[in-house]
C-alpha angles and dihedrals in degrees: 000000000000115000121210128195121179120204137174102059120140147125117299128156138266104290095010124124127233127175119221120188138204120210105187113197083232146023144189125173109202101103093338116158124210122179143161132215143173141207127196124203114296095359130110125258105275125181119237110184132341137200117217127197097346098318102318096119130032126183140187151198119244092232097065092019101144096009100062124050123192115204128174123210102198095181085065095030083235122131111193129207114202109200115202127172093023115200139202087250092055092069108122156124099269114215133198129217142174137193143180119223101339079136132235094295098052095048093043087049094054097227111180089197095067085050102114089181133039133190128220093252128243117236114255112205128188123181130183 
């Protein structure tokens, strides 16, 4: 059982840059996926970026390509999500999740259903 717990979370304004993180209790990084995803208020799960296999891959969603950059510190089991240009849109509730050999596709596809571990989400604000 992997434990995830996001931080960092919090209100900033429209084109602004904030930086969440995800500590997980345990890590392995043979084909290990870490991904984050969000969901806003009556909108549907969505994933944002994802880590696979220690960083050697990185994927993103089209939505936040060339604002957002997920990056992964093994040697703290943290993945980190930096968050520039922020946008209205990008309001949300920001979850983190973890899985073991689901493979390189299903990471870079952000399929919730192939997350074996989930954290609790950390609150995205955006204010004009």
């Amino acid at each position: 059982q992997v434990q995830l717990v996001e931080s960092g979370g919090g209100s900033v304004q429209t084109g602004g840059s904030l930086r969440i993180s995800c500590t997980a209790s345990s890590y392995t990084d043979r084909g290990n996926c870490m991904a984050w995803f969000r969901q806003a208020p009556g909108k549907e799960r969505e994933g944002v970026a994802a880590v696979y296999s220690g960083g050697q891959s990185k994927y993103y969603a089209d939505s936040v390509k060339d604002r957002f950059t997920v990056s992964l510190d093994s040697t703290k089991n943290t993945m980190y999500l930096q968050m520039n240009s922020l946008k209205a849109e990008d309001a949300a509730m920001y979850y983190c999740a973890a899985a073991e050999w689901i493979g390189p596709v299903r990471c870079m596809r952000f399929d919730p259903d192939a997350m074996a571990w989930w954290g609790e989400g950390t609150r995205v604000t955006i204010s004009s």
